[in-house]
C-alpha positions in Angstrom: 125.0 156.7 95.5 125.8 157.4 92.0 126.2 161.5 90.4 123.7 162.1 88.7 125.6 165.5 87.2 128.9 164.8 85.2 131.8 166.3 86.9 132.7 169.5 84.3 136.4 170.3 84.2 137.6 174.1 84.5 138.8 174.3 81.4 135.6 172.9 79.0 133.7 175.7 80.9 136.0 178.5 80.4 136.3 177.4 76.2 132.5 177.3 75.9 132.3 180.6 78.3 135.1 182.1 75.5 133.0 180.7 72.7 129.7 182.2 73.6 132.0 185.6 74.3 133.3 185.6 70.9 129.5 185.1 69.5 127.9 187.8 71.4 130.9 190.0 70.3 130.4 189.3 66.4 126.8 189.9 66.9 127.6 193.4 68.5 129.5 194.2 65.9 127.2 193.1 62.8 124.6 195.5 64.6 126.5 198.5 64.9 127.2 198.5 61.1 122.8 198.1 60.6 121.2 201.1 62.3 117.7 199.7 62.7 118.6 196.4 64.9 116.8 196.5 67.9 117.1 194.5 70.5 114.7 192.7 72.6 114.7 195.2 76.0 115.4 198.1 74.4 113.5 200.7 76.1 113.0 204.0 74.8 114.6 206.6 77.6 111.7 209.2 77.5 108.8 208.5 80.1 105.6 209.2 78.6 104.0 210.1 82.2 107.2 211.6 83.5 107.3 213.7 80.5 103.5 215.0 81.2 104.3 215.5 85.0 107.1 217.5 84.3 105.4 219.8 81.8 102.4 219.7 84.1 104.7 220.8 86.7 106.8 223.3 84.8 103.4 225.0 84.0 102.2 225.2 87.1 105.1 226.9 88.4 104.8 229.2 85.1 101.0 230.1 86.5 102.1 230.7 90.0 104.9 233.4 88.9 102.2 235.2 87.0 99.6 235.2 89.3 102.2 236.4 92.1 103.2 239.6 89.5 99.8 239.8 88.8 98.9 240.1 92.3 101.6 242.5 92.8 100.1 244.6 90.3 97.0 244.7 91.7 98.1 245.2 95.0 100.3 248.4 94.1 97.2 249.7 91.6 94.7 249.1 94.3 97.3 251.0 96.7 97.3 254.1 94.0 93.6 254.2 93.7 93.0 254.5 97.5 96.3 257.3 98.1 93.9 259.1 95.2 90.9 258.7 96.9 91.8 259.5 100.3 93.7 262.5 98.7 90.3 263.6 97.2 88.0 263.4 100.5 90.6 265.1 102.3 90.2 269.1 102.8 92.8 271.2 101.3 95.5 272.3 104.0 94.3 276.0 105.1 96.2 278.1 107.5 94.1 277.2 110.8 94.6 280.2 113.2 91.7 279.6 115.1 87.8 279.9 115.0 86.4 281.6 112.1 85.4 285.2 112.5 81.8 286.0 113.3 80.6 287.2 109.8 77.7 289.7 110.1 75.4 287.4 108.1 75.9 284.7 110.6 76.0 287.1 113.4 72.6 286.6 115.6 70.4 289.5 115.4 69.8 291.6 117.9 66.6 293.2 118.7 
């Protein structure tokens, strides 16, 4: 049964292996000399979604701190207003030393 590949010696394969080496190199270098080459898969590193999740998520987190010193706000004034208002309904603290004296007015009348 014949090849049907040639039989490659080592050393043709490493020379055109150097030779396509030594393009790619030259090529590298012309480009870093012209700012504007781009290459074919260059991808831009910023995430369009990624960016708008993580601003979506850096503002959520923004909302929930306020809302938790907001409701700590309204816990404390809501906590003021009712010390006030139990303050208010309660009696002023009298000396109690017992029943209140008959008063004559409210004394029954005797006949």
């Amino acid at each position: 049964m014949p090849r049907q590949f040639p039989k490659l010696n080592i050393s043709e394969v490493d020379e055109q292996v150097r030779l396509l080496a030594e393009k790619v190199f030259a090529k590298v270098l012309r480009e870093e000399d012209s700012k504007d080459a781009l290459s074919l898969f260059t991808v831009p590193e910023d995430c369009p979604i990624g960016q708008k999740e993580a601003k979506e998520r850096e503002l959520q987190k923004e909302l929930a701190e306020q809302k938790s010193v907001e409701t700590a706000k309204r816990k404390k004034s809501f906590k003021m207003i009712r010390s006030q208002s139990l303050s208010l309904q309660m009696p002023p603290q009298q000396d109690w030393k017992g029943p209140p004296a008959a008063s004559p007015a409210m004394s029954p009348t005797t006949p």
